[in-house]
N, C-alpha and C positions, 0 to 999 in steps of 0.2 A: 504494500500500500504506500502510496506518495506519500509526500511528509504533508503537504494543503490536505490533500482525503484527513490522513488523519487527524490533523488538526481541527477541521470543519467537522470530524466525528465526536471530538472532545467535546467542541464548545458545545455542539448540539445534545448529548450527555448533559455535559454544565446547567443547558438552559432549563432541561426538561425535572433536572433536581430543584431547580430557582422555582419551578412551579409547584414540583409537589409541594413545597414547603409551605407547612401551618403559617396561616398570620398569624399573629400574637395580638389579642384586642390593646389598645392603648389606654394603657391603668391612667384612670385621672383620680383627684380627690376633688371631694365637694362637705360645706360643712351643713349640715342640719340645719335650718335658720327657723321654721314651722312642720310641726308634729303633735297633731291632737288627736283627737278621738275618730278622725277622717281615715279614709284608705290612702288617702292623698297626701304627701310632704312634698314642702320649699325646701331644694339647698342653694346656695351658693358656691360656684363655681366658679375659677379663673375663665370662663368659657361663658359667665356668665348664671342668671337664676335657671337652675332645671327643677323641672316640676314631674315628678314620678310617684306612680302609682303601686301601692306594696301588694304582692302579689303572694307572698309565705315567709315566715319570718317573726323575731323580735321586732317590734319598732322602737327605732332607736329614740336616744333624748335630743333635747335642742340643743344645739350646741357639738355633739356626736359628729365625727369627721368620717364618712364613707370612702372607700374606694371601689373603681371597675371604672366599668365604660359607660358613658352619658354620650349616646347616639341617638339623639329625637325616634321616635319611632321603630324602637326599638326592644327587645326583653333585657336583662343585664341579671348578674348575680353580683349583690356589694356587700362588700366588708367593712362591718363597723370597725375602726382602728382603737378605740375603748373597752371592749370586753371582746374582740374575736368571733360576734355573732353574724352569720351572712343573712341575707334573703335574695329573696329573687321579685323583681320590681319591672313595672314595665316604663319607659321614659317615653313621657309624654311631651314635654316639649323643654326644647333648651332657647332660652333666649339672653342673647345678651344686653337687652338694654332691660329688663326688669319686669317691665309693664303690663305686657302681654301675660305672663307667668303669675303675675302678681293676681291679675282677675281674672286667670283659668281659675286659680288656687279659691278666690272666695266663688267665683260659679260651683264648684264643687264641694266646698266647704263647706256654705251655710246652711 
């Protein structure tokens, strides 16, 4: 085999590994800002207010820093960083200027 064949047989190898390969979700944190008696909790996120719905699980307190993935429309599993308890949440919406998030939160709330 030429030296090009086999090279173009490598990378081709190379490319087809680049695809098996798992994505890793991207762990963000967010802190708890609202959690009452709702299925519904407000955090705060460098990404902005996510507003997620608890799906099974501890609900955590105010203040309780989660992590996973906050992907609008989405399922997610989060990890309280305070006691190590997870659930599984579905993210309803992330916004970053507040507002919108603000009165999903009491639409659903009150």
């Amino acid at each position: 085999m030429s030296a090009i064949k086999m090279h173009l047989a490598g990378a081709a190898i190379v490319g087809c590994m680049a695809l098996s390969t798992p994505v890793i979700a991207d762990q963000q944190q967010a802190t708890v800002i609202l959690s009452q008696s709702c299925e519904y909790m407000l955090l705060n996120s460098s990404r902005g207010m996510v507003l997620v719905k608890q799906l099974d699980g501890i609900t955590p307190q105010e203040g309780d820093t989660l992590s996973g993935s906050f992907t609008a429309g989405d399922f997610s599993n989060l990890h309280n960083t305070r006691n190590k308890d997870s659930m599984q949440v579905w993210v309803d919406l992330v916004d970053p200027h507040s507002s919108k998030a603000l009165s999903q939160y009491g639409r659903y709330c009150t």
